[in-house]
PQR file with spaces between the fields and no chain letter, atoms N, CA, C, O and H, PARSE charges and radii, in Angstrom:
ATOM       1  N    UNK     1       6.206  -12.628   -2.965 -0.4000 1.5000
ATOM       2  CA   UNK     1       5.501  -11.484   -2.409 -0.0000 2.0000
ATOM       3  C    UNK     1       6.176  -11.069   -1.112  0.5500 1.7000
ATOM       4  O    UNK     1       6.533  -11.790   -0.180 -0.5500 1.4000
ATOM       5  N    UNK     2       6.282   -9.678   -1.259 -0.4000 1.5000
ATOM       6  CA   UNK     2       7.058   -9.154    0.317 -0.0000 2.0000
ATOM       7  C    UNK     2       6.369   -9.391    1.455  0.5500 1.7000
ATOM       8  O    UNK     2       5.725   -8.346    1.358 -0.5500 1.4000
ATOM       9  H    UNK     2       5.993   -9.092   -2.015  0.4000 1.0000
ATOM      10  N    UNK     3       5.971   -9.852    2.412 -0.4000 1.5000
ATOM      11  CA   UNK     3       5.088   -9.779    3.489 -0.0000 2.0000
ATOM      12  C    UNK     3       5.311   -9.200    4.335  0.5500 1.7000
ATOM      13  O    UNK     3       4.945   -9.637    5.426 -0.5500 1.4000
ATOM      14  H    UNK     3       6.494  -10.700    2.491  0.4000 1.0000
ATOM      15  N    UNK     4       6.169   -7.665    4.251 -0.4000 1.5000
ATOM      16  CA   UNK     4       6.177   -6.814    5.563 -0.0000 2.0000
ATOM      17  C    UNK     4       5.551   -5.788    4.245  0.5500 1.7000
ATOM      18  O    UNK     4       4.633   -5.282    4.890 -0.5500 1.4000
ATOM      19  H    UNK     4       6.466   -7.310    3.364  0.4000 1.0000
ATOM      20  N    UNK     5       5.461   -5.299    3.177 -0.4000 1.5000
ATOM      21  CA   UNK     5       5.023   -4.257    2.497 -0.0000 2.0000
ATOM      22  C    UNK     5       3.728   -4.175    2.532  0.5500 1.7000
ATOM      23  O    UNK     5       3.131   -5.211    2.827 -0.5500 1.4000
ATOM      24  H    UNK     5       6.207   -5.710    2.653  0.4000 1.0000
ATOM      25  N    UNK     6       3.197   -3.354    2.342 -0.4000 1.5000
ATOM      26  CA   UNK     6       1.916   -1.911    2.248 -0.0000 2.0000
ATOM      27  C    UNK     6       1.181   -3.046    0.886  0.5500 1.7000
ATOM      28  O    UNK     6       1.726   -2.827   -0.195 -0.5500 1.4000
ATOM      29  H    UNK     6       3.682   -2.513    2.103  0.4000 1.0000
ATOM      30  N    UNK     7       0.291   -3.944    0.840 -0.4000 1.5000
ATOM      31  CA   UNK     7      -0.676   -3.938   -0.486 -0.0000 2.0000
ATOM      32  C    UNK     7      -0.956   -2.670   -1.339  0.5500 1.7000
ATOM      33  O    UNK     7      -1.535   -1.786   -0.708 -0.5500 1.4000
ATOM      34  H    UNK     7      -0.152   -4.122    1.719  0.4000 1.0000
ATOM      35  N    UNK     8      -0.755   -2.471   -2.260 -0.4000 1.5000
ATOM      36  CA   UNK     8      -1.349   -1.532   -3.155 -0.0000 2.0000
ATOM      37  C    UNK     8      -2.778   -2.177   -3.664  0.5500 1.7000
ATOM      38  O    UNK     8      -3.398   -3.232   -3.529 -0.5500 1.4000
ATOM      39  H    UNK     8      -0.285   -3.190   -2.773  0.4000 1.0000
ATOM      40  N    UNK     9      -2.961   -0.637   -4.472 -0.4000 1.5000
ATOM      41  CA   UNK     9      -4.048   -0.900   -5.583 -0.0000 2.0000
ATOM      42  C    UNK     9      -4.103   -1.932   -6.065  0.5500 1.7000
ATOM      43  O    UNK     9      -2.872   -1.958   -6.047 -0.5500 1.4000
ATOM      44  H    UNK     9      -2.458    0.220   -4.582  0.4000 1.0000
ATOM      45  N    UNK    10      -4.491   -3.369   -6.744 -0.4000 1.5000
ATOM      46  CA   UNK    10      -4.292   -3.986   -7.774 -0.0000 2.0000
ATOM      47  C    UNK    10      -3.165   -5.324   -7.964  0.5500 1.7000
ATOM      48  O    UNK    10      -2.876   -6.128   -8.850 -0.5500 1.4000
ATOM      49  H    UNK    10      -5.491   -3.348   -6.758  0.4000 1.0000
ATOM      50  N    UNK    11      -2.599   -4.919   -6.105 -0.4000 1.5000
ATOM      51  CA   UNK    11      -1.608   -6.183   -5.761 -0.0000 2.0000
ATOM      52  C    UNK    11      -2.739   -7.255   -6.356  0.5500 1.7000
ATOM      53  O    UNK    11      -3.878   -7.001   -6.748 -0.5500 1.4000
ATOM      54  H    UNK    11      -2.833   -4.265   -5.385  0.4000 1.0000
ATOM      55  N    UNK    12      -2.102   -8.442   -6.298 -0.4000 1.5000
ATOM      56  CA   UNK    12      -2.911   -9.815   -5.796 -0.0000 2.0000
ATOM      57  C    UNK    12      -2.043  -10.554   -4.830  0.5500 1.7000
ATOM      58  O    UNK    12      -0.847  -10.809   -4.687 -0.5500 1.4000
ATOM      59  H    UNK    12      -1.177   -8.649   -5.979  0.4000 1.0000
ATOM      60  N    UNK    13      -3.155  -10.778   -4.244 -0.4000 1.5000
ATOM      61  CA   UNK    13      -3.187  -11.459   -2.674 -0.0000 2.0000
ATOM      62  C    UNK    13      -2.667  -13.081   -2.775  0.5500 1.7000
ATOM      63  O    UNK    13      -3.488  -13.867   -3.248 -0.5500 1.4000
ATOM      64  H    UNK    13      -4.126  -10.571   -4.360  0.4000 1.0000
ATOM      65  N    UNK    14      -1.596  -13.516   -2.435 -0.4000 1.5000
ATOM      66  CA   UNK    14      -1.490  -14.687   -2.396 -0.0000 2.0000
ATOM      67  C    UNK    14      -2.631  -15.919   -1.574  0.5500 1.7000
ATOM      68  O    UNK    14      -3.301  -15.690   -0.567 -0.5500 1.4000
ATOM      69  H    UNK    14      -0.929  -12.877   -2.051  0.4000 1.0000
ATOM      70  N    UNK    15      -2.592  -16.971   -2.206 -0.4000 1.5000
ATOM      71  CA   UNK    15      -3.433  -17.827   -2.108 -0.0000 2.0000
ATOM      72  C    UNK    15      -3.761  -18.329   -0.485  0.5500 1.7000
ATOM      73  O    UNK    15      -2.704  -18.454    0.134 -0.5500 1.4000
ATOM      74  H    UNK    15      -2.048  -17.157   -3.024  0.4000 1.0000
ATOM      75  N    UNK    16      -4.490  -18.518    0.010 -0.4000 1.5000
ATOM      76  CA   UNK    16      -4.805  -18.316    1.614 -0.0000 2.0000
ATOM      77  C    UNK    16      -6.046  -19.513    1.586  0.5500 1.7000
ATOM      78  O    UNK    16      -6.460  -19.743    0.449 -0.5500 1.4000
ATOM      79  H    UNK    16      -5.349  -18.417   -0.493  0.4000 1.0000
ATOM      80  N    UNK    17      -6.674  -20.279    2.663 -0.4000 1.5000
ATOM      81  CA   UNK    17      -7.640  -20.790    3.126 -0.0000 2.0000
ATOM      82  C    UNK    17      -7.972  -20.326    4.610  0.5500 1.7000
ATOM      83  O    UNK    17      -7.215  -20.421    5.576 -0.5500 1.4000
ATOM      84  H    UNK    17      -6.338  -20.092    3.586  0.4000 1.0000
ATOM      85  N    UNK    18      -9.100  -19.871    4.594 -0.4000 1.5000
ATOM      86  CA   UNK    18      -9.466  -19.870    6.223 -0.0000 2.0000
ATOM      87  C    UNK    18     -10.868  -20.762    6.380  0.5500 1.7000
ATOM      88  O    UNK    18     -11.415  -21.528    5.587 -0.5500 1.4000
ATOM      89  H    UNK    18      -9.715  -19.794    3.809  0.4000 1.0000
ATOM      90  N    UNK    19     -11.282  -20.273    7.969 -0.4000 1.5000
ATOM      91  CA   UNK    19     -11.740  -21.176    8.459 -0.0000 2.0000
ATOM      92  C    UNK    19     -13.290  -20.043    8.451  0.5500 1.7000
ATOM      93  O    UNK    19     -13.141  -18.871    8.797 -0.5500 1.4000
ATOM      94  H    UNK    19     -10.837  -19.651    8.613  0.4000 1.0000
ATOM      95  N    UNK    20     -14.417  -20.459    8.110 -0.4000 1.5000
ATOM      96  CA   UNK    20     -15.320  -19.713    7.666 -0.0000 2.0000
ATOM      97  C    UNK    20     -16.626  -19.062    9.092  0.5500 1.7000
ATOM      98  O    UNK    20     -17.276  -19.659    9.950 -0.5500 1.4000
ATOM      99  H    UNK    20     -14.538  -21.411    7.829  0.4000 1.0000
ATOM     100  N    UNK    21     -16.540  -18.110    8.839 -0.4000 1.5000
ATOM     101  CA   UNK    21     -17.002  -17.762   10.578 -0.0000 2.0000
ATOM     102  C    UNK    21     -18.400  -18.628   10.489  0.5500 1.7000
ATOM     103  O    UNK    21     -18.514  -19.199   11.574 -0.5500 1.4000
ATOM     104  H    UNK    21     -16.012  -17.625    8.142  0.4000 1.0000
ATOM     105  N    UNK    22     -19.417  -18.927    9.704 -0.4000 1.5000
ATOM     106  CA   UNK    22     -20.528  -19.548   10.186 -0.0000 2.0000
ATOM     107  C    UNK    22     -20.778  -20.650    9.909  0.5500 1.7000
ATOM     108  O    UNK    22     -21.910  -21.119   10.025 -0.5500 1.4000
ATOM     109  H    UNK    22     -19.325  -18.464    8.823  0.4000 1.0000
ATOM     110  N    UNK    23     -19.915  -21.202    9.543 -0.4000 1.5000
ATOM     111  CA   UNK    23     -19.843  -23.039    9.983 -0.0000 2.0000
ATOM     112  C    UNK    23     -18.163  -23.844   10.314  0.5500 1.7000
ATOM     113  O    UNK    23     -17.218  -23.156   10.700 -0.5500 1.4000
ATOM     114  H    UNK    23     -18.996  -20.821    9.448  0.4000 1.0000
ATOM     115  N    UNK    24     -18.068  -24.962   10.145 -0.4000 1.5000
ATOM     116  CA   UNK    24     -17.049  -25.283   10.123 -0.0000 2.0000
ATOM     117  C    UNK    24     -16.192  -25.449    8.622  0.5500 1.7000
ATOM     118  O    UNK    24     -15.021  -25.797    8.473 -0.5500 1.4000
ATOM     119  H    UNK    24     -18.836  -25.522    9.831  0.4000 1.0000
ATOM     120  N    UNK    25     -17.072  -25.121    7.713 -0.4000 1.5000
ATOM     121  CA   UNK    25     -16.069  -25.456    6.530 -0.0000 2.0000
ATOM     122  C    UNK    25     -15.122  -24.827    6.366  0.5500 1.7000
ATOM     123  O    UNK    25     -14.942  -23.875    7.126 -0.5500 1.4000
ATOM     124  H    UNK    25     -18.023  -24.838    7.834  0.4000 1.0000
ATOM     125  N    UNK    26     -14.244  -25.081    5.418 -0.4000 1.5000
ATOM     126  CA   UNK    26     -12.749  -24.395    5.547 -0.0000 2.0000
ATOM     127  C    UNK    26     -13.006  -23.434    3.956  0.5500 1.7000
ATOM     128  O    UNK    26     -13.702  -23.884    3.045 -0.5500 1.4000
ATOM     129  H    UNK    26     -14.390  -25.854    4.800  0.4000 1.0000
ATOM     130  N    UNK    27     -12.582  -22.627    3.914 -0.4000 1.5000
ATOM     131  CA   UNK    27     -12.939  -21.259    2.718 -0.0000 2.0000
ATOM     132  C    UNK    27     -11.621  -21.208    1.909  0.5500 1.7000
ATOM     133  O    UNK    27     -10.584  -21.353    2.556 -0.5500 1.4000
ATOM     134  H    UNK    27     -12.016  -22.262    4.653  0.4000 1.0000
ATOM     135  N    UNK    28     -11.550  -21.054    0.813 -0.4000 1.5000
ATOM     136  CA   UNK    28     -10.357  -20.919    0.085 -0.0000 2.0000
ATOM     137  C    UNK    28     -10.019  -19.687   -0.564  0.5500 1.7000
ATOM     138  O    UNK    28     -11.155  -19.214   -0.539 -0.5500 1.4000
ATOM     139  H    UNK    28     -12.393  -20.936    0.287  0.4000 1.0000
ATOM     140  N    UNK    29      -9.248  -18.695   -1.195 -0.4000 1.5000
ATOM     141  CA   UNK    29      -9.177  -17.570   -2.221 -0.0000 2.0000
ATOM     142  C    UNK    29      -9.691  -18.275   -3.555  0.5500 1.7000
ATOM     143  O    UNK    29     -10.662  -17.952   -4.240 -0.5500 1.4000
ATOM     144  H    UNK    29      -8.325  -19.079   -1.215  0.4000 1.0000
ATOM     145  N    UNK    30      -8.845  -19.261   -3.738 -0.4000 1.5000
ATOM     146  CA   UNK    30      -8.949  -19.324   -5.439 -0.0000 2.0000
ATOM     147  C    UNK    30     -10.577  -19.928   -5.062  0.5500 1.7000
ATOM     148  O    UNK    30     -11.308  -19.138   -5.660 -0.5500 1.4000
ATOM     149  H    UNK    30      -8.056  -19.524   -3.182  0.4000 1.0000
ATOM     150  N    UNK    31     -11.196  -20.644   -4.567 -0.4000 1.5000
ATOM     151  CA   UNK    31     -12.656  -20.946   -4.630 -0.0000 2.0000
ATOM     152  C    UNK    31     -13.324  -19.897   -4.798  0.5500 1.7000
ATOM     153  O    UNK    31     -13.949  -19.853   -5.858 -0.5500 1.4000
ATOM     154  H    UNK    31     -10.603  -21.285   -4.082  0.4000 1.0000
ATOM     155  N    UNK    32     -13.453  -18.631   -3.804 -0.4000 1.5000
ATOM     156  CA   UNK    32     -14.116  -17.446   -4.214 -0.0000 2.0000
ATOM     157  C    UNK    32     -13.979  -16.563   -5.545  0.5500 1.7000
ATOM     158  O    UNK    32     -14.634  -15.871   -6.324 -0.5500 1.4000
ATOM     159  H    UNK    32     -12.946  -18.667   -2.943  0.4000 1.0000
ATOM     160  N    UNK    33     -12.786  -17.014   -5.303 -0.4000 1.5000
ATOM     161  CA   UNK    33     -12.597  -15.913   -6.640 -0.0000 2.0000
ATOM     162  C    UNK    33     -13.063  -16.744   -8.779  0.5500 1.7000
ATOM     163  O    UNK    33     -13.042  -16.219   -9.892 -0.5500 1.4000
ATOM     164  H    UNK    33     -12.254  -17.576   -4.670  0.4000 1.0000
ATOM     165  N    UNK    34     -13.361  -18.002   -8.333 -0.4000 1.5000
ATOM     166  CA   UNK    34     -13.800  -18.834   -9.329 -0.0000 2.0000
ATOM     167  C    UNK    34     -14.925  -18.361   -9.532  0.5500 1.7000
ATOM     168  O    UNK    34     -15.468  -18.685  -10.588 -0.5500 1.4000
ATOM     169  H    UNK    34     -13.378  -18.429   -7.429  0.4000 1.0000
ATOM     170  N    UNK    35     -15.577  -17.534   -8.688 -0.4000 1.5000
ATOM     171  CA   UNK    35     -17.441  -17.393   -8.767 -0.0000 2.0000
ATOM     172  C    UNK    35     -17.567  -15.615   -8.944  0.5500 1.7000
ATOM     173  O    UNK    35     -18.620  -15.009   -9.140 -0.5500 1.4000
ATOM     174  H    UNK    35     -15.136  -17.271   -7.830  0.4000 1.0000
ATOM     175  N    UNK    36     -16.159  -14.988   -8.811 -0.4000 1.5000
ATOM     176  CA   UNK    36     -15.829  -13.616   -9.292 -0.0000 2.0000
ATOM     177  C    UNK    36     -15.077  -13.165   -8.481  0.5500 1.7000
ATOM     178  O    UNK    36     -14.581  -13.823   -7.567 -0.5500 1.4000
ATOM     179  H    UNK    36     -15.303  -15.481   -8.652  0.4000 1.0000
ATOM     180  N    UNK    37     -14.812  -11.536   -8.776 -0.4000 1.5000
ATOM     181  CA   UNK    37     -14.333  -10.683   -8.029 -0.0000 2.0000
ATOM     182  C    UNK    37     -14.308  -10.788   -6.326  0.5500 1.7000
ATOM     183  O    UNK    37     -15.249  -11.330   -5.746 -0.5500 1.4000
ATOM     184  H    UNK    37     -15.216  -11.002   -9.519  0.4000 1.0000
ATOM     185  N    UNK    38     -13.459  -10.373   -5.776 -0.4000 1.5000
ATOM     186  CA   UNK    38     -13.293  -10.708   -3.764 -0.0000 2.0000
ATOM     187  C    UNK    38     -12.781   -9.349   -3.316  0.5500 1.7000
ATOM     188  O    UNK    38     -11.727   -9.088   -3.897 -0.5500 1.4000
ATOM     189  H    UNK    38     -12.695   -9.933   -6.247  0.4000 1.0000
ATOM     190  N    UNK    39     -12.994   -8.833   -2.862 -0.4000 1.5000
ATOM     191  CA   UNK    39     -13.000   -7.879   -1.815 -0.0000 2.0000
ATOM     192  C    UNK    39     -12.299   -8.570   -0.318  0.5500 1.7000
ATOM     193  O    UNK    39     -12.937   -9.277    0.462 -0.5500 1.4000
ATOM     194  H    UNK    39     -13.849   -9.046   -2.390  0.4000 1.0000
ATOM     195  N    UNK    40     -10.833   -8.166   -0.149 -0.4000 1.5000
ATOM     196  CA   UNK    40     -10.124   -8.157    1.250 -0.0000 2.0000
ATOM     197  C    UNK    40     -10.131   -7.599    2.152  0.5500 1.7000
ATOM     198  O    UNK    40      -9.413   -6.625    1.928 -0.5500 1.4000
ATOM     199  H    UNK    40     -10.315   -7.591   -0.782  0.4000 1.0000
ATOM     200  N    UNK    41     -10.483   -7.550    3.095 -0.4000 1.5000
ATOM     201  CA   UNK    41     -10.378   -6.182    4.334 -0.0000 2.0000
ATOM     202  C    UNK    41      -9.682   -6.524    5.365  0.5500 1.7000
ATOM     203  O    UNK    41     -10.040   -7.194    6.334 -0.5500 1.4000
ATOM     204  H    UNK    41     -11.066   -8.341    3.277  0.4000 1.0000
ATOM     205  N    UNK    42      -8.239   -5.846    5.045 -0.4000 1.5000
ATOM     206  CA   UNK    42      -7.551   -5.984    6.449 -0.0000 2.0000
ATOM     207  C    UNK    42      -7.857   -5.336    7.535  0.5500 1.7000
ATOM     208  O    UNK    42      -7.710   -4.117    7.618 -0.5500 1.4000
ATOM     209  H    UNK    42      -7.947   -5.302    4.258  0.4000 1.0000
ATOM     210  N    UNK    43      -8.266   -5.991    8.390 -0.4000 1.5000
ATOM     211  CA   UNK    43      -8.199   -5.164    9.863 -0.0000 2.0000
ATOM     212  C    UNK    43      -7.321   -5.330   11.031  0.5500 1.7000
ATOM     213  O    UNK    43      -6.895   -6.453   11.301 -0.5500 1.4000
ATOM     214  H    UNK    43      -8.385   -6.981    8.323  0.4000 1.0000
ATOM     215  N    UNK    44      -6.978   -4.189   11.829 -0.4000 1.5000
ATOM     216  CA   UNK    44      -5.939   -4.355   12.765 -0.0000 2.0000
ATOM     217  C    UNK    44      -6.644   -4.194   14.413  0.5500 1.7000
ATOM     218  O    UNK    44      -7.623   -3.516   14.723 -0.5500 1.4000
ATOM     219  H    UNK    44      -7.324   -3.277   11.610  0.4000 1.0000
ATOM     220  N    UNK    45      -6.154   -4.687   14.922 -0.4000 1.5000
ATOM     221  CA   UNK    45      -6.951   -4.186   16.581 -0.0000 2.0000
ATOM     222  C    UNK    45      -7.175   -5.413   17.780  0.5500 1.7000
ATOM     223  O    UNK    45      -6.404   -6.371   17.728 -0.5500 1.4000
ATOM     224  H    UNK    45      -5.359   -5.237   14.669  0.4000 1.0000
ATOM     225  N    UNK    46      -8.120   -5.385   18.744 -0.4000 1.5000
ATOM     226  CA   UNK    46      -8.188   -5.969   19.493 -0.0000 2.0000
ATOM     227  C    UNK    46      -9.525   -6.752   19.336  0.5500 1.7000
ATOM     228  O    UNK    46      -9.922   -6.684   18.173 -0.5500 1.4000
ATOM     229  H    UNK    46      -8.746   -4.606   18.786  0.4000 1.0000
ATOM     230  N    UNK    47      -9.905   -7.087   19.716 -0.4000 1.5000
ATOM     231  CA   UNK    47     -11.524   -8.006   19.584 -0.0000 2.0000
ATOM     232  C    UNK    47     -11.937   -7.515   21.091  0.5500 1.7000
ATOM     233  O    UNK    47     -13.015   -7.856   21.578 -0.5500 1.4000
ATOM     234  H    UNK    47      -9.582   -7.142   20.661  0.4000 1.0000
């Protein structure tokens, strides 16, 4: 996967774990996506 290119429509997202905002457990892609469809939202900016 290119990682400076634009996601399209219908890419798939390579496999990722993060860290889950309301506890400490750690979150996976392929775990969510075992229980269905996932919705990504990149966001850019400052906090």
């Amino acid at each position: 996967m290119d990682t400076t290119a634009t996601p399209k429509l219908g890419d798939r997202a390579p496999g990722f774990e993060l860290g889950a905002a309301n506890n400490a457990d750690i979150v996976s892609l392929d775990a969510i996506l075992r229980k269905g469809p996932a919705i990504v939202e990149f966001l850019r900016g400052t906090w």
